[in-house]
C-alpha positions in Angstrom: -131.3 -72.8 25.5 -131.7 -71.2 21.7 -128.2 -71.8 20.6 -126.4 -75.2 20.9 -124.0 -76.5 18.1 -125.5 -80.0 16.7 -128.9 -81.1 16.7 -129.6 -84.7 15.5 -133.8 -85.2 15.1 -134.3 -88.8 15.7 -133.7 -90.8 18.7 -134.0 -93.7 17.0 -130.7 -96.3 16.8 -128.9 -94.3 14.2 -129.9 -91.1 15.8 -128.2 -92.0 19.2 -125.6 -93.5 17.7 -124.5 -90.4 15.4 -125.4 -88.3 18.1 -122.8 -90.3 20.8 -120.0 -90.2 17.8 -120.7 -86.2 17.5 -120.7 -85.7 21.0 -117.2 -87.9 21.3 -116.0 -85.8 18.8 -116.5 -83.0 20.7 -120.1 -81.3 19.3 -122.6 -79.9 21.9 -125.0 -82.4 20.9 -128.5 -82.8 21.6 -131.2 -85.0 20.1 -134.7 -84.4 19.4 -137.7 -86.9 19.0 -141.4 -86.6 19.5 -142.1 -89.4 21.5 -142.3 -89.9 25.1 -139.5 -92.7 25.4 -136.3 -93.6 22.9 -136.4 -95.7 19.8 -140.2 -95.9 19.2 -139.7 -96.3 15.7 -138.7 -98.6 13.4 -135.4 -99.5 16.0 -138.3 -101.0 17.9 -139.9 -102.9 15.4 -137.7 -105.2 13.8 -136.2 -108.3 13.9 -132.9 -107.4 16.3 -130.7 -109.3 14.1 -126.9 -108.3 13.5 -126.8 -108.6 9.5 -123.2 -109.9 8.4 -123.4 -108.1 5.2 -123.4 -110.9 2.5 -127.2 -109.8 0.6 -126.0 -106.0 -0.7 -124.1 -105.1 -3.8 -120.1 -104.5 -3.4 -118.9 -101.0 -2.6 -122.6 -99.9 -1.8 -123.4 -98.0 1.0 -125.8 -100.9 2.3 -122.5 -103.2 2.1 -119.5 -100.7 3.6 -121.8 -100.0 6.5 -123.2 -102.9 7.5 -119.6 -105.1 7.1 -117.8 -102.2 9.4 -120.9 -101.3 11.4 -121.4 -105.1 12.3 -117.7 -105.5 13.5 -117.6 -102.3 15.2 -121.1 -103.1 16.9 -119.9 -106.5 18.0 -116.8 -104.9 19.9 -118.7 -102.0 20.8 -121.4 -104.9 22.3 -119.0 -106.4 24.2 -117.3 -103.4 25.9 -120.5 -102.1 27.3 -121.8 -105.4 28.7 -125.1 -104.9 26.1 -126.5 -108.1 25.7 -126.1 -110.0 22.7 -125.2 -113.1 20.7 -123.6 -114.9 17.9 -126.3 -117.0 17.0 -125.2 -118.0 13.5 -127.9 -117.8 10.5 -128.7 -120.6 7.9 -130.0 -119.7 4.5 -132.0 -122.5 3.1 -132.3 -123.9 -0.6 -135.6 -125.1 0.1 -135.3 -127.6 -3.4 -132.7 -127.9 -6.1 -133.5 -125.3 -7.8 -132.7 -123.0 -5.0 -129.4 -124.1 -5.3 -128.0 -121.7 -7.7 -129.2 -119.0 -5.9 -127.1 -119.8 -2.5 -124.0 -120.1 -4.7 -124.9 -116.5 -5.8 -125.3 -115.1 -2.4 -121.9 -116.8 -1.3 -120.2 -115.5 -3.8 -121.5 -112.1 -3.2 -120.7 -112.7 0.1 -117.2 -113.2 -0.3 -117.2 -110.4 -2.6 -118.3 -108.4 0.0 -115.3 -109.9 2.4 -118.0 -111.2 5.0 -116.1 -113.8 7.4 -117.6 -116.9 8.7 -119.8 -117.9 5.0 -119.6 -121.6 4.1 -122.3 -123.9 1.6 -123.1 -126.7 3.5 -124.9 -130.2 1.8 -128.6 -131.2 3.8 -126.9 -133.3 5.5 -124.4 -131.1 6.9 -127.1 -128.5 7.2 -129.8 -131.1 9.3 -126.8 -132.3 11.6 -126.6 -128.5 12.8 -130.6 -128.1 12.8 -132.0 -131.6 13.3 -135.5 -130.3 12.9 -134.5 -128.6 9.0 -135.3 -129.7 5.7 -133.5 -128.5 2.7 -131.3 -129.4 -0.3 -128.5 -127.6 0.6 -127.8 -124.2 3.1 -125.4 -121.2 3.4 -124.0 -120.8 6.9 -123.4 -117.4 8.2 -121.1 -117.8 11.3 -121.1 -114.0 11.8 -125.0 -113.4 12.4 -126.3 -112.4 15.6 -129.0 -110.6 17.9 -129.1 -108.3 20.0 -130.9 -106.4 22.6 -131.9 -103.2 20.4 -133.7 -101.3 23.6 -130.2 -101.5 25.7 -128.1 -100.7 22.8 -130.0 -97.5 22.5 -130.1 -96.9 26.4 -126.2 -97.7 26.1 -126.1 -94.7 23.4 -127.8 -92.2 25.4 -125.8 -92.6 28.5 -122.7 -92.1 26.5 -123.7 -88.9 24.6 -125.0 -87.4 28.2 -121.4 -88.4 29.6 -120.0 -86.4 26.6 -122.5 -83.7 28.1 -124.9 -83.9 25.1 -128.7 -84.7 25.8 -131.9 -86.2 24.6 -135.3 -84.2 24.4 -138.4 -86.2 24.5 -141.7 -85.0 24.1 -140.0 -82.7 21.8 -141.9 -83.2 18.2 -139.8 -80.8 14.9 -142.4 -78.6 13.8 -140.3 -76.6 10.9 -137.1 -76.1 9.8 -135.4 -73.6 8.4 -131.6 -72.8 6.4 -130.9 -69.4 7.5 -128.9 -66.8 5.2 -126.0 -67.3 7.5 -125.9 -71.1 6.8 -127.5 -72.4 10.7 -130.3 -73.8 10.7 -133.7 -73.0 13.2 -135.5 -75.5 14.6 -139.1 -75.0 15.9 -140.0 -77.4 18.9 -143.7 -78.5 19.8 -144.8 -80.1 23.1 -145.8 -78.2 25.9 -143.5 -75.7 26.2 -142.8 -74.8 21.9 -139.3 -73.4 21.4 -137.1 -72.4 18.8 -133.4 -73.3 18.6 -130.6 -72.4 16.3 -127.6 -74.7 15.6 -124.7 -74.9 13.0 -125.0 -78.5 12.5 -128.0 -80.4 11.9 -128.5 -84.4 11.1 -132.0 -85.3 10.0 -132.3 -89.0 11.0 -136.1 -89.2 11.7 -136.6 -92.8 9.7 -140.3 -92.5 8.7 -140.4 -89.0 9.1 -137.5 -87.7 7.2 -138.9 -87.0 4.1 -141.2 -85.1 5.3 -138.8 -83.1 7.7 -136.8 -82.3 4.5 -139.4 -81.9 2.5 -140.7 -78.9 4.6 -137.0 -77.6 5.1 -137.6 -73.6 4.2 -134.4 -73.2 1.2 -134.1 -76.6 1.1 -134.2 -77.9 -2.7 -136.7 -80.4 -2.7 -136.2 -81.4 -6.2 -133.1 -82.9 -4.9 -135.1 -85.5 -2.3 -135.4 -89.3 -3.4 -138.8 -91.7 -4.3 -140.0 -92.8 -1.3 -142.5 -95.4 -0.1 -143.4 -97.7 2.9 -144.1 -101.4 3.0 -145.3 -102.8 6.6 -143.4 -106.0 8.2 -145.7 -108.5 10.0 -144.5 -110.7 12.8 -145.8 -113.6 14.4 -144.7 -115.7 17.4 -144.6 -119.2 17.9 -146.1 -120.7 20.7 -144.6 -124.2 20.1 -140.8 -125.2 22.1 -137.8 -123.6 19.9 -136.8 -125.8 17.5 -133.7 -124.2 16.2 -130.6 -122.9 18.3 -129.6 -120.5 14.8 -131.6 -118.0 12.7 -133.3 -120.0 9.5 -134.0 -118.0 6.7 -135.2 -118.4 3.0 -133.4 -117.3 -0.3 -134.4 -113.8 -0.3 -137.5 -112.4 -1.9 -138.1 -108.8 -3.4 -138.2 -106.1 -1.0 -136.9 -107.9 2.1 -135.5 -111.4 3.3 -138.3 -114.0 3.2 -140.3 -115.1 6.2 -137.9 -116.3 8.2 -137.1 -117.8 11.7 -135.5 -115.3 14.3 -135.4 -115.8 18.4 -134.9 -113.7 21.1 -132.0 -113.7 24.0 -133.8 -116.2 25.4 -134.2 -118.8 22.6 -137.9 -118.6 21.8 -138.8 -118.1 18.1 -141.0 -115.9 15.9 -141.4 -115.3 12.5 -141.4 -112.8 10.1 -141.4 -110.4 8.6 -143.5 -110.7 5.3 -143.7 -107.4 2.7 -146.7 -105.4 2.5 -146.6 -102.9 0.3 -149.0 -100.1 2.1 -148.9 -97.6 -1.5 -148.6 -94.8 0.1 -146.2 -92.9 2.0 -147.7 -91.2 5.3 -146.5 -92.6 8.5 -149.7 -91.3 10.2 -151.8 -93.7 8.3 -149.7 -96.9 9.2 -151.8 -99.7 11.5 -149.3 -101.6 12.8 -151.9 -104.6 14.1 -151.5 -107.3 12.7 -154.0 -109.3 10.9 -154.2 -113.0 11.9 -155.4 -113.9 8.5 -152.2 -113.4 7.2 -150.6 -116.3 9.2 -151.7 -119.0 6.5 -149.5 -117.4 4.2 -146.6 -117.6 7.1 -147.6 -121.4 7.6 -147.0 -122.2 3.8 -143.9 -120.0 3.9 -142.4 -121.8 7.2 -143.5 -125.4 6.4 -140.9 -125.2 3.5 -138.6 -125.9 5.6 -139.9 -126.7 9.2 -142.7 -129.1 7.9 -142.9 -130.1 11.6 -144.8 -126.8 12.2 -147.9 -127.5 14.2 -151.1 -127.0 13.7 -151.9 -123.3 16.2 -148.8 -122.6 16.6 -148.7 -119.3 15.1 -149.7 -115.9 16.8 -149.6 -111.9 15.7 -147.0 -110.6 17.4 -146.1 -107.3 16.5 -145.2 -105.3 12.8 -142.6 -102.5 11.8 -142.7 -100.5 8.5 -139.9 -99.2 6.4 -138.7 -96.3 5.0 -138.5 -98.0 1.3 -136.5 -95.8 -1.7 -137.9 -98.4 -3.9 -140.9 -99.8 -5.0 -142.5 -103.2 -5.9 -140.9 -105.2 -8.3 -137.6 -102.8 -8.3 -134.5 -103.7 -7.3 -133.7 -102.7 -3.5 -131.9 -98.7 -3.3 -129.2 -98.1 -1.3 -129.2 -96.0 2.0 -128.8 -92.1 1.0 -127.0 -90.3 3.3 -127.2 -86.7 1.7 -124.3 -84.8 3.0 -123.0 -80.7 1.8 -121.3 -82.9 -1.4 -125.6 -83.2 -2.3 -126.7 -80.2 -1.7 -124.2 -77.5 -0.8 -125.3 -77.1 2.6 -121.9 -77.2 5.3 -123.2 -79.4 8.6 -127.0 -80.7 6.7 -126.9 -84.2 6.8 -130.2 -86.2 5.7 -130.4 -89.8 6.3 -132.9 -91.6 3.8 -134.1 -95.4 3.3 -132.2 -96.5 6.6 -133.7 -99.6 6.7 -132.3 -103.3 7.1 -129.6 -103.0 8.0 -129.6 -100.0 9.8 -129.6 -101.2 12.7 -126.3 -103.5 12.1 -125.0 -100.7 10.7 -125.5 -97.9 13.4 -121.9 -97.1 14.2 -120.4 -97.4 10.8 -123.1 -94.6 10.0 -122.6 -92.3 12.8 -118.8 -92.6 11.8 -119.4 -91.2 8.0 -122.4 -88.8 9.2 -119.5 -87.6 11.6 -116.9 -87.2 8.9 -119.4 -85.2 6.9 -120.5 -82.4 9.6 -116.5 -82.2 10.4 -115.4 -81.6 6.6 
């Protein structure tokens, strides 16, 4: 094989899923990753929540994608028997003067048309959650979880039925734009390859700046800031104490420390923001340090003061792709399509973070669009 139309580098949830959409569309379309096994990346190391949409400013990417994505994921769920659930999330004023900033995040919400948003007194809030305390929440009816590892396994059985194909073991070495507009791909592992193809989708999360930063005729002026701030996670070893996702107001660069559960109901927490200051992927250590759970006890006890004493174990961290720094306002996904940077059937993915995931379909549909303009 040194020809095929579409390569997508990146088997990662956004990957598959543009890669299924390309393949239903008609594309010979096969995806390429380095590891040994799907979704190693950041689609494994995160909290498997289905985002509703409410956090992200109107019209942006962030929003559009992750509104459409979360409905078409829900239906798309559903149809292929993936496990899942709409859990519900509650967004807690942890004192009065958290207040305001619920009233600010439902109104975005509704700017943002998310169904299922309502303010709800403590009282109405600690009849739902008996075990939380708080002045006042924001229900999100239309948050959920889901099982990220069958999603994925979902994706990759549909693009082989549309006779597409992942490559494991298969780690990008180089691209290059050729004068005739295809692009070559060289292939590592044991058996190094090269490949041509007219359409190529760079969705490598952690790794895609520097795919496109070694992109031979690529302009790299053209490539966005980029860091990376590490996610911690810990579990809980106590009985659940909440049936719905509890989170705080949000905090810069991510959500707050926050209560999530798996399919089965038991909790864990996370993540926090750490700010790594650099932006290799090699250098990441994704243990996590115990130390850091006295900072998740102060953050949870805010509103589960109930937590005990012990309860708290690492778990497991993630790392994101962040277009923005410290103290900066969060960027929006960049999806950099021929419009960019003149290139027909190049299409970089940058910053795909939360809510990426949520948002999977909704992108595959506009990376779709582009590579058929």
């Amino acid at each position: 094989m040194t020809e095929v139309d579409t390569i997508v580098i990146g088997a990662g949830a956004v990957g598959l899923a543009c890669a299924a959409e390309l393949a239903r569309r008609g594309h010979e379309t096969y995806v390429l990753d380095a590891a040994r096994v799907i979704g190693t990346g950041t689609s494994s190391r995160n909290s498997e929540v289905i985002h509703a949409g409410l956090y992200y400013p109107t019209n942006s990417l962030r929003h559009l994608m992750c509104t459409t994505g979360r409905r078409k994921l829900y239906d798309y769920l559903s149809a292929h028997q993936v496990p899942h659930k709409r859990t519900g999330k509650l967004i807690v004023a942890t004192g009065e003067g958290e207040v305001a900033r619920l009233e600010t995040l439902l109104a975005q919400g509704r700017h943002n048309a998310v169904e299922g948003l309502r303010m709800l007194s403590a009282a109405e809030a600690t009849a739902l959650e008996p075990n939380l305390r708080c002045a006042a929440a924001l229900l999100s009816e239309e948050t959920g979880l889901i099982d990220s590892h069958s999603y994925m396994t979902s994706l990759r059985h549909e693009l082989e039925d549309h006779g597409g194909a992942v490559l494991l073991d298969a780690p990008v070495l180089g691209t290059r734009i050729l004068p005739d507009g295809r692009f070559r791909v060289k292939v590592g592992g044991r058996e190094p390859y090269a490949i041509t193809a007219r359409h190529l989708v760079n969705s490598a999360g952690l790794y895609a700046h520097r795919l496109a930063t070694g992109m031979e005729q690529y302009d790299t002026d053209l490539l966005p800031a980029f860091t990376l701030a590490k996610g911690n996670y810990f579990n809980c070893q106590a009985p659940p104490a909440f049936s719905r996702l509890i989170y705080p107001v949000p905090v810069i660069g991510g959500l707050g420390v926050h209560v999530t559960l798996d399919l089965a109901g038991q909790m864990r927490f996370g993540p926090d923001v750490e700010w790594l200051g650099h932006n290799d992927p090699d250098k990441i250590d994704y243990r996590v340090d115990a130390a850091r759970s006295d900072a998740f006890y102060e953050a949870v006890r805010t509103y589960w003061p109930a937590l005990p004493d012990g309860a708290i174990v690492p778990a497991y961290s993630g790392c994101r792709p962040k277009l923005s720094g410290p103290g900066e306002p969060a960027a929006d996904f960049r999806i950099d399509g021929p419009t960019l940077h003149g290139h027909a059937g190049l299409v970089h993915l940058f910053g795909i973070e939360s809510p990426g995931l949520t948002s999977s379909l909704a992108i595959a549909d506009y990376v779709a669009n582009q590579i058929d303009a």
